[in-house]
C-alpha positions in Angstrom: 20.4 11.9 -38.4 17.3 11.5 -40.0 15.3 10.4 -36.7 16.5 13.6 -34.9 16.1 16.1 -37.9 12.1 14.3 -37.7 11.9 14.7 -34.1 11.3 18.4 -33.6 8.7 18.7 -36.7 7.0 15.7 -34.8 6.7 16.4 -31.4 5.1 19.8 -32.8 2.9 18.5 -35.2 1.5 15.7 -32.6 2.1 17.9 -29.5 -1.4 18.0 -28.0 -2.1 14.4 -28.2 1.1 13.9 -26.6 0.5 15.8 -24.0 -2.7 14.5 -22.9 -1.3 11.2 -23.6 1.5 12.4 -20.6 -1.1 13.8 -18.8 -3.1 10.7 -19.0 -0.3 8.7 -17.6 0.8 10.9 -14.9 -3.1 10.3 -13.4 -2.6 6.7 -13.7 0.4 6.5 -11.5 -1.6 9.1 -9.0 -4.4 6.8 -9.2 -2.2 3.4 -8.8 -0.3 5.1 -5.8 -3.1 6.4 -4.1 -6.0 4.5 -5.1 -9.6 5.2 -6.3 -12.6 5.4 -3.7 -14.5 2.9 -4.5 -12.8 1.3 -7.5 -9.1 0.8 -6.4 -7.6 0.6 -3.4 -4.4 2.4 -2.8 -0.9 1.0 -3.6 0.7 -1.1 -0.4 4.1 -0.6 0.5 5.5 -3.8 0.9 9.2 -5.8 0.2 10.2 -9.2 1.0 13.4 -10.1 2.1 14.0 -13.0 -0.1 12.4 -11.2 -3.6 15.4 -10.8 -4.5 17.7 -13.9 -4.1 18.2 -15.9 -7.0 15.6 -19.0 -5.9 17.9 -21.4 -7.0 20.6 -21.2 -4.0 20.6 -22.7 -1.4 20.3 -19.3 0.8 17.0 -19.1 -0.4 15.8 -21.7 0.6 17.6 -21.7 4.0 15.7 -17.8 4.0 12.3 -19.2 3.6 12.5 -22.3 5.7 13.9 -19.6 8.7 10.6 -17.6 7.8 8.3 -20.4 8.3 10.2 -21.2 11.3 10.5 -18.2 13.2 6.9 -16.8 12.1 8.4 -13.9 9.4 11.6 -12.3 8.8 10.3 -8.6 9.4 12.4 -7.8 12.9 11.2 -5.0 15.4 13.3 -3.6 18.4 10.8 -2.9 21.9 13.6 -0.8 24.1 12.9 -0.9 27.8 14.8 1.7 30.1 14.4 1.6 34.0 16.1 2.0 36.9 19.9 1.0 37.2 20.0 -2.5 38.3 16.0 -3.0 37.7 16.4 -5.5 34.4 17.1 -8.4 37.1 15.0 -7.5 39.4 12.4 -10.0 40.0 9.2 -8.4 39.6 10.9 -6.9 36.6 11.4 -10.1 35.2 8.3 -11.5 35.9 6.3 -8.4 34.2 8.6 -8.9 31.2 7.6 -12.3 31.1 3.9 -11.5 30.8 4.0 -8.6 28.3 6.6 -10.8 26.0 3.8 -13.7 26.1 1.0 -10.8 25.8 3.3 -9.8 22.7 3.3 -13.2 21.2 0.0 -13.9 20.9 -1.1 -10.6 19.2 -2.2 -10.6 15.7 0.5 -10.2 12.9 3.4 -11.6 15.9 5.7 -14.6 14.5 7.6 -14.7 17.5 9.5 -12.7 20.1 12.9 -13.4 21.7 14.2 -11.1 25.0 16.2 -11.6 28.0 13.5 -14.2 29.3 14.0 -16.0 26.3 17.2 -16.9 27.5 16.8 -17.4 31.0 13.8 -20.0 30.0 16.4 -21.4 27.6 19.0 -22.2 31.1 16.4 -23.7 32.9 15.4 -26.0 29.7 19.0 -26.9 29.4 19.7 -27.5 32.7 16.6 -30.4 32.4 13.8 -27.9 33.6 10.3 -26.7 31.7 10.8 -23.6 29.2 9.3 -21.2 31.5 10.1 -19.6 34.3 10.5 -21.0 38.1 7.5 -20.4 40.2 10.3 -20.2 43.2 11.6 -16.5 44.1 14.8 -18.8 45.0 15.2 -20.5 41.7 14.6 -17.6 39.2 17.0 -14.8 41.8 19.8 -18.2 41.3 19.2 -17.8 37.8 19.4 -14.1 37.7 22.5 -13.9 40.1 24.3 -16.3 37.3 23.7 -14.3 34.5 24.8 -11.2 36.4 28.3 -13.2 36.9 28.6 -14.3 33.4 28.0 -10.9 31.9 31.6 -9.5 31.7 32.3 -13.1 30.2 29.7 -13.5 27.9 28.9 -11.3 25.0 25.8 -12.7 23.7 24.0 -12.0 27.0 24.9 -8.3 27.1 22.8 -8.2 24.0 19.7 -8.7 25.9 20.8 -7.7 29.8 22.9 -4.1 28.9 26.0 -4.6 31.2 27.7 -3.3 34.2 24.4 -1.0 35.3 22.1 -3.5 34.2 19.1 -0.8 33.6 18.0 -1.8 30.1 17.0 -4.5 27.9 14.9 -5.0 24.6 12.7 -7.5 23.1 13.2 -8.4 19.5 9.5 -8.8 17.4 9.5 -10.6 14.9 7.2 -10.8 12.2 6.0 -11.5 8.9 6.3 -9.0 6.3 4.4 -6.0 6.6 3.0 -2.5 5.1 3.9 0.8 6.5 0.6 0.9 7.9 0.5 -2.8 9.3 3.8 -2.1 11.2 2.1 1.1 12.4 -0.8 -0.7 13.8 1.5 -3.4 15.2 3.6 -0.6 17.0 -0.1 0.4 18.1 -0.7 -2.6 19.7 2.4 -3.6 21.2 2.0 0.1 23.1 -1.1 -0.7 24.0 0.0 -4.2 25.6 2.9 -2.0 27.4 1.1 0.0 29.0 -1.2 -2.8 30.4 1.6 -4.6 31.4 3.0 -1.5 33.1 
């Protein structure tokens, strides 16, 4: 009782300096998020993934050794509509094939994982390189067996959209970034689109 009966004769008596000291504090967090030419830069937008899990589990660590493997954890979508039918052609293929390796080696780029991914991943399994066939005859085989296994398999439709077959997506990933880095990033990756276009 005796704190709030003190309270009101307080706040008057001390009422300018507490104002400026209010004042004063409001500035600082203007000044902390926007910065101060020449003396401080502005405030960065930025969040990790794994700030807050407790360090001590095991999903942490299982978090940061899938960062360091897969070059971030920061995950961007590139959508690509054409055509129906186009995502298998193969020019198609081969022009997704050089922008996603255009995409990989740009600045600020952990790694990127499409529809090319996988069909690089059949021909690796079935005892070939990682890439794609040089042969027209080879890559249309490949392409004409993941047409058939689409109604069958759901993880392909993810990356070949199914029955029209006239889009597809590349997944960017990353490590973290500002606003403004992921602006600059969607920048670029335009940039490398429209090149590859």
């Amino acid at each position: 009782d005796r704190v709030a009966e003190g309270i009101p004769g307080f706040s008057y008596r001390y009422r300018w300096p507490l104002v400026a000291a209010a004042l004063i504090i409001s500035a600082a967090g203007v000044v902390s998020l926007w910065g101060w030419p020449g003396v401080l830069p502005p405030m960065q937008l930025r969040t990790k993934a794994v700030d807050y899990i407790d360090r001590n589990t095991a999903l942490y660590r299982d978090t940061v050794t899938l960062e360091k493997t897969f070059g971030g954890l920061f995950v961007s979508e590139i959508w690509i509509k054409g055509k129906i039918g186009s995502v298998l052609e193969l020019p198609v293929i081969r022009g997704l094939d050089a922008f996603q390796r255009d995409v990989e080696q740009q600045p600020g780029v952990g790694s990127v994982v499409s529809g090319v991914t996988v069909l690089r991943l059949m021909r690796y399994a079935a005892g070939g390189a990682d890439t794609l066939p040089d042969s027209d005859d080879e890559l249309e085989g490949m392409t004409d067996t993941v047409e058939a296994r689409l109604a069958h398999e759901p993880a392909l439709r993810r990356f070949f959209e199914a029955p029209q077959l006239a889009q597809t997506h590349l997944t960017v990933i990353s490590p973290t970034l500002t606003y403004g880095e992921s602006l600059a990033l969607e920048q670029r990756i335009r940039a490398r689109w429209k090149l590859a276009v």
